[in-house]
C-alpha positions as CSV (number, residue, x, y, z in Angstrom):
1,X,2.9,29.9,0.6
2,X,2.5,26.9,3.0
3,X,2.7,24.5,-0.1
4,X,6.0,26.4,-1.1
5,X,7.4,26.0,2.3
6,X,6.3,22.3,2.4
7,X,7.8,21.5,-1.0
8,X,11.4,23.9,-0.2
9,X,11.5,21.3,3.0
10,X,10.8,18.1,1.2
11,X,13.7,18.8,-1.3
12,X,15.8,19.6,1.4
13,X,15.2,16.9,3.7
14,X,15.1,13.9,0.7
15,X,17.4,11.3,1.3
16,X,20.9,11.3,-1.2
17,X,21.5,8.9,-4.0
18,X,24.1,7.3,-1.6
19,X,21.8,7.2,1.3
20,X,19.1,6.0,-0.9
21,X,21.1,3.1,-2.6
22,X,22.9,2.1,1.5
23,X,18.7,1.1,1.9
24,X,18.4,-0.7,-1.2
25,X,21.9,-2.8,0.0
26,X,20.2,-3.6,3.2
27,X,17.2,-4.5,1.7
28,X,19.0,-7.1,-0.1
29,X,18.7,-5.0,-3.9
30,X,22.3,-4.9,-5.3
31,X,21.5,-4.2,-8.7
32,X,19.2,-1.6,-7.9
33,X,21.8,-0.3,-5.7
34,X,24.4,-0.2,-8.3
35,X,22.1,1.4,-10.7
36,X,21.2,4.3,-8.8
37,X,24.9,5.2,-7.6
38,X,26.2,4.8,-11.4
39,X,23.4,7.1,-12.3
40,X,23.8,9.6,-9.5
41,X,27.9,9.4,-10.6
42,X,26.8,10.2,-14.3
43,X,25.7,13.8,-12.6
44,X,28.8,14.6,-11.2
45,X,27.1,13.6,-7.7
46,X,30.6,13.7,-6.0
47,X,29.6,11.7,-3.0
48,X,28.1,9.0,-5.0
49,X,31.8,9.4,-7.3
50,X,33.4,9.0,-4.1
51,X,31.3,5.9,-2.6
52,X,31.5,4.2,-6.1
53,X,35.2,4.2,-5.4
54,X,35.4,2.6,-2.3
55,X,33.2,0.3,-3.2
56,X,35.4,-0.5,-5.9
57,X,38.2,-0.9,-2.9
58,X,36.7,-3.1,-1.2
59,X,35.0,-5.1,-3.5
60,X,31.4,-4.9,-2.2
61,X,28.8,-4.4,-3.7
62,X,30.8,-4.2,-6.6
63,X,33.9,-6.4,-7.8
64,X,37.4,-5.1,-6.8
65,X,39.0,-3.3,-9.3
66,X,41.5,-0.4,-8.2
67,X,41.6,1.1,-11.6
68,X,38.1,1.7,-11.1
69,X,38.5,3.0,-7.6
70,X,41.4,5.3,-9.0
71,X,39.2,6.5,-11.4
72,X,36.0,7.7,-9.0
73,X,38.4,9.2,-6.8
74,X,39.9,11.3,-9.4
75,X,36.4,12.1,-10.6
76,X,34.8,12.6,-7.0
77,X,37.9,15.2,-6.3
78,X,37.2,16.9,-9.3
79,X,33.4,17.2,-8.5
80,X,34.7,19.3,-5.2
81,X,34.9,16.2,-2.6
82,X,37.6,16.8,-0.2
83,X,38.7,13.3,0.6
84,X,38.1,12.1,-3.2
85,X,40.9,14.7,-4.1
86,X,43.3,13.5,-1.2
87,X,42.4,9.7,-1.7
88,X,43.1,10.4,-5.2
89,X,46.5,11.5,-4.5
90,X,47.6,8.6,-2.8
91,X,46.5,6.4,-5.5
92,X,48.9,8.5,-7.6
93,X,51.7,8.0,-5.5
94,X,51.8,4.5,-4.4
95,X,50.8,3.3,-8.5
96,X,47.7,2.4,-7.3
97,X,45.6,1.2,-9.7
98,X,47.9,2.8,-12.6
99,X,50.9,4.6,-12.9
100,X,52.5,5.7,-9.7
101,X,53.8,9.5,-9.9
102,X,54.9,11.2,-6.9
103,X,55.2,14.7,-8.2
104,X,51.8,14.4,-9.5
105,X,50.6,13.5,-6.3
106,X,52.4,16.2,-4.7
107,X,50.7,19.0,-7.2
108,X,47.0,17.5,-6.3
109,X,47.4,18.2,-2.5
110,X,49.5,21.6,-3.2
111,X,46.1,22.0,-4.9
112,X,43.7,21.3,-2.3
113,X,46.0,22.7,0.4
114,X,44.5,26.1,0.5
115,X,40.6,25.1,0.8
116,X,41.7,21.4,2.9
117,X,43.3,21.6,6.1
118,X,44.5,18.0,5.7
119,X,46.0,19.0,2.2
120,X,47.7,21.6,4.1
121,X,49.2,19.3,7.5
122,X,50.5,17.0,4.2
123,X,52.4,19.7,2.7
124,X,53.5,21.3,5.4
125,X,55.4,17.6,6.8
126,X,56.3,17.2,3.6
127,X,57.9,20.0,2.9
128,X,60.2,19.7,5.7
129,X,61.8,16.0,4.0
130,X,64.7,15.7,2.4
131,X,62.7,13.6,-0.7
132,X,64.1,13.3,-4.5
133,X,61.4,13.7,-7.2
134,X,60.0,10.0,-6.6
135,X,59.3,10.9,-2.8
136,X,62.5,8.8,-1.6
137,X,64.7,10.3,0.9
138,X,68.2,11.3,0.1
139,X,69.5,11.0,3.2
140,X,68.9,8.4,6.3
141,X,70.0,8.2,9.6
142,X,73.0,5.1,10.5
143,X,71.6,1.9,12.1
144,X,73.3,1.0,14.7
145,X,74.0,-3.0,15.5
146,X,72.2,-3.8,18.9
147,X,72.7,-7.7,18.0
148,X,74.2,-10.4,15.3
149,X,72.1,-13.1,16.4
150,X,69.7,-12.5,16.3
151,X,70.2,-9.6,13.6
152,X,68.8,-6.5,15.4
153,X,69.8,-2.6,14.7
154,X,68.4,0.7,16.3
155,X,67.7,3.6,14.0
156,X,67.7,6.3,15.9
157,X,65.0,9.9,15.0
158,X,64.0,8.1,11.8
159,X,60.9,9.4,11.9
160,X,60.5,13.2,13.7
161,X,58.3,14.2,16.6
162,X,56.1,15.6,14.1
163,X,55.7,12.9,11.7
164,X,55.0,10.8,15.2
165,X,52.2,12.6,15.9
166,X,50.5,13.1,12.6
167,X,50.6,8.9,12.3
168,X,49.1,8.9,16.2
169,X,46.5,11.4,14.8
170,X,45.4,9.4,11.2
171,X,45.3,6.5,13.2
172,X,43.2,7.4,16.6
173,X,40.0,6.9,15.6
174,X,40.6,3.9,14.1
175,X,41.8,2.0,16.8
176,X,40.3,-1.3,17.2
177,X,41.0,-4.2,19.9
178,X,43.3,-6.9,18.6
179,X,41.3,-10.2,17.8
180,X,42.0,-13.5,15.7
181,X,39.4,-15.6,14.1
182,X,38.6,-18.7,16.3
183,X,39.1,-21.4,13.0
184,X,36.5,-23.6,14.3
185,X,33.7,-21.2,14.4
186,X,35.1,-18.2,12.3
187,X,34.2,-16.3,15.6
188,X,36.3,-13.0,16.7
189,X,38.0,-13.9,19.5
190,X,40.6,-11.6,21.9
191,X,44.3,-12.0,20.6
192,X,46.0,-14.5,22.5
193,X,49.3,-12.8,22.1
194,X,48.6,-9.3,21.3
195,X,46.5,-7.4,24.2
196,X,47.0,-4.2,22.2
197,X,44.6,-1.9,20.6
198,X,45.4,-1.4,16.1
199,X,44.7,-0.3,13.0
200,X,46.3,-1.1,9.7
201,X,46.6,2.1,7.7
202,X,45.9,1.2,3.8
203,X,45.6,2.8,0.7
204,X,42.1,4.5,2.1
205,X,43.7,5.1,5.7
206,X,47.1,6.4,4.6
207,X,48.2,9.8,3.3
208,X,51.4,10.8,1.5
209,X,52.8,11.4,4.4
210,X,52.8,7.8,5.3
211,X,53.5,6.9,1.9
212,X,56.5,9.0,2.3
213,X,57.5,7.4,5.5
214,X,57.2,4.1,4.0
215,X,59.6,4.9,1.2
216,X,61.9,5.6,4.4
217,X,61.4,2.5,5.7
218,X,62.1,0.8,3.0
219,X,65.3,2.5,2.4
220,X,66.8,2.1,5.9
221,X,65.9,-1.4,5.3
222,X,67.3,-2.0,2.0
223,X,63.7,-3.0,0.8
224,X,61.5,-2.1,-2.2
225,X,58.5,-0.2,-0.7
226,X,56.0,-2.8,-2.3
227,X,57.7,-5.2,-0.1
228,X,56.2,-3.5,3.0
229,X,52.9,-4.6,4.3
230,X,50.6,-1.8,5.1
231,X,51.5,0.4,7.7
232,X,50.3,-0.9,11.3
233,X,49.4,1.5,14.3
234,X,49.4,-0.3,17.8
235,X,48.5,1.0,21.3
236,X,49.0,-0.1,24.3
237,X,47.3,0.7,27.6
238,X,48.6,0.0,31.1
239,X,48.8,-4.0,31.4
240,X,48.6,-4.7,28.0
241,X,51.1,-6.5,25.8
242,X,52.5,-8.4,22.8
243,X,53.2,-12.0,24.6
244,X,56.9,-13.7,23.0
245,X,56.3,-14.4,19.6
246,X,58.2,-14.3,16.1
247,X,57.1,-12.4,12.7
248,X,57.2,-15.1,10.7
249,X,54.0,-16.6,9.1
250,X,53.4,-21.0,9.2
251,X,53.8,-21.6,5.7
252,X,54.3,-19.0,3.9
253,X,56.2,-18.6,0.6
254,X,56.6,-14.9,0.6
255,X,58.0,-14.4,4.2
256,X,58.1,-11.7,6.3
257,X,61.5,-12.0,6.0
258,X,62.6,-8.1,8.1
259,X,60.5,-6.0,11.1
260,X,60.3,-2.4,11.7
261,X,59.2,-0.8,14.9
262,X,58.9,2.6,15.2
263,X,58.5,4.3,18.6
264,X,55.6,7.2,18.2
265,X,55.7,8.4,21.8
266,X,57.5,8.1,24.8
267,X,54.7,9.0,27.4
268,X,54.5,5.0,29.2
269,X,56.7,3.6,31.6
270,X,57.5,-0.5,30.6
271,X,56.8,-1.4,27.5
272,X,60.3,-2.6,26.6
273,X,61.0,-4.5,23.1
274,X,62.7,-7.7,24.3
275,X,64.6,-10.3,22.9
276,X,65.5,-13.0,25.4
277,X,67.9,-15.0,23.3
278,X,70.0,-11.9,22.8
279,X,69.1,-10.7,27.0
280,X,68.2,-7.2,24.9
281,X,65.2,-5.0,26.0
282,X,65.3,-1.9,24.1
283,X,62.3,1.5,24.4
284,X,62.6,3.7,22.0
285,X,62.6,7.6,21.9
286,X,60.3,9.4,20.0
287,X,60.9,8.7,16.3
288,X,63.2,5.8,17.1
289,X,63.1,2.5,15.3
290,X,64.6,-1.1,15.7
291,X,65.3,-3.5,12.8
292,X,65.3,-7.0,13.1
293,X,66.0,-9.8,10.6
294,X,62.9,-12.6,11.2
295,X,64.8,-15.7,9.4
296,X,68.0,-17.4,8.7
297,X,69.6,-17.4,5.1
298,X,67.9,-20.8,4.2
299,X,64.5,-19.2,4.3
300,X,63.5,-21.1,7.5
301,X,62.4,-18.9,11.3
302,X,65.6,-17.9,13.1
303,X,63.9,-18.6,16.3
304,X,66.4,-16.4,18.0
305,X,63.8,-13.8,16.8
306,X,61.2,-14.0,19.3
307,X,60.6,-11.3,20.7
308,X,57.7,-9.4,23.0
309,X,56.7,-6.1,23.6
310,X,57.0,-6.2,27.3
311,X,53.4,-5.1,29.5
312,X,53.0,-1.2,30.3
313,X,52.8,-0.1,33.3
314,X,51.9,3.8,33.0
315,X,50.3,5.9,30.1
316,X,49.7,5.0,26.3
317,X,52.7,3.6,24.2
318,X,52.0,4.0,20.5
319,X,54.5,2.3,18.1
320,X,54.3,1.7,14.1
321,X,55.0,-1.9,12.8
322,X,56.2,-2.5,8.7
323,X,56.7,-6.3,8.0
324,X,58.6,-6.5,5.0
325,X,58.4,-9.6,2.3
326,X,60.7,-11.6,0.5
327,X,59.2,-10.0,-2.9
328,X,56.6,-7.5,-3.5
329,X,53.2,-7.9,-1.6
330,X,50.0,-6.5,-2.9
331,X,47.0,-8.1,-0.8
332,X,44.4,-6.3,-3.1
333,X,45.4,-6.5,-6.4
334,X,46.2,-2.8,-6.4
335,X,48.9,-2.8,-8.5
336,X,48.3,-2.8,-12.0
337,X,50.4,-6.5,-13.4
């Protein structure tokens, strides 16, 4: 009876293939590693399906390969793992890794919605959009012309009070401080500009919410939605800021060429967008956006542009940044050529 018991507890205490094959990584035994977790994925194992494709994302221990990624994630939902079903879904919908197809997407977290709460929130915000069958709005909000040089407009409730707080809610625990890379040293270093708190929310972070929201973006900006960097969350805390600056990157070739700030709260005092050549300083409501055009016709800064977020002075202000690109921008290789 005691050697049953022992036994019973030995199974259920023994480590997991992913737990096992994290050790052998540490240890320095990639192959090993690999091995194991292909193995373990061979079974059905859905958290080893689901590791296999994010390490497929992000290209350790493994090579990069998003059609790889897309495929574990697909396979790691169907094995019953919650987050391989909704990763899965976004894949779908932003052609990640193969064909992109919204209603698809939209069917796999209908699916999951009465056994996920997440699936659920998704399709609840969803449902209240006015999208067509690719998951584009059919309707926008006007944008208003705050400036002509330089080129700034004010959407205003592009996004609702409730798609504000779902992005504040994804995004929360994955707050980091903002830091550069000293080039010397390769050291992280505080931002010299940018005092904030952010995340960048990317085809793991993101939902199809998001997704969706960036298709909005992109329309009220006359943009493709591939043109769009990922999504990026900032925060701001009493005193911090984002120090006069403009969007534009030193030698680039595939320019952030338009900004989009949307305001995701309204709970701060200061914390003004301003742009001293113009003598505008514009906060947002909740949902709220400002558009602004980073260069000048020949390709080159319009240095009219700069602009800051100004310091807070009370509470938390939580705002949404898309920099959108000349062409299409795909950082990863996501997109199948």
């Amino acid at each position: 009876m005691e050697a049953d018991a022992a036994t019973h507890l030995a199974v259920n205490i023994a480590p997991s293939p992913t737990e096992r094959a994290n050790a052998l990584l540490a240890s320095g035994a990639i192959a090993e590693a690999v091995g194991l977790m292909s193995d373990a994925a061979g079974r059905d194992d859905p958290e080893a399906l689901y590791t296999l494709g994010l390490w497929h994302v992000f290209g350790q221990p493994v090579r990069r390969d998003f059609s790889r990624a897309r495929f574990f994630f697909g396979r790691a939902g169907q094995a019953g793992h919650a987050q391989g079903a909704l990763t899965f879904a976004v894949f779908v919908a932003m052609g990640a890794g193969g064909p992109a197809d919204w209603r698809a997407a939209l069917a796999l977290i209908e699916t999951a919605a009465p056994t996920t709460p997440a699936a659920a929130r998704q399709v609840e915000l969803l449902a209240a959009m006015n999208l067509d069958a690719n998951g584009v709005p059919q309707s926008l909000p006007a944008t208003e012309p705050l400036s002509t040089s330089p080129k700034v407009g004010i959407v205003r409730a592009l996004f609702t009070p409730d798609e504000c707080a779902h992005v504040i809610g994804l995004s929360r625990g994955a707050m980091r401080p903002s830091i550069v890379a000293d080039p010397r040293t390769g050291r992280e270093l505080p931002h010299p500009i940018r005092t904030s708190d952010g995340t960048v929310m990317g085809p793991i972070q993101q939902d199809l919410v998001v997704h969706a929201l960036n298709h909005r973006i992109a329309s009220v900006s006359g943009s493709r939605v591939r043109q769009g960097e990922p999504l990026s969350v900032l925060r701001y805390a009493p005193g911090q800021q984002y120090r006069l600056h403009h969007d534009c990157l030193p030698g680039e070739t595939n320019q952030r060429e338009l900004t989009l700030i949307a305001y995701l709260n309204d709970a701060y005092e200061g914390g003004a967008t301003s742009f001293p050549a113009a003598d505008i300083a514009f906060r947002g409501e909740v949902g709220d956006a400002i558009l602004f055009v980073n260069s000048l016709p020949s390709g080159r800064v319009d240095e009219r542009s700069r602009h800051a977020g100004l310091p807070v002075s009370s509470g938390e202000k939580w705002v949404c940044t898309r920099w959108i690109r000349t062409r299409d921008f795909d950082p990863w290789g996501a997109y199948p050529v």
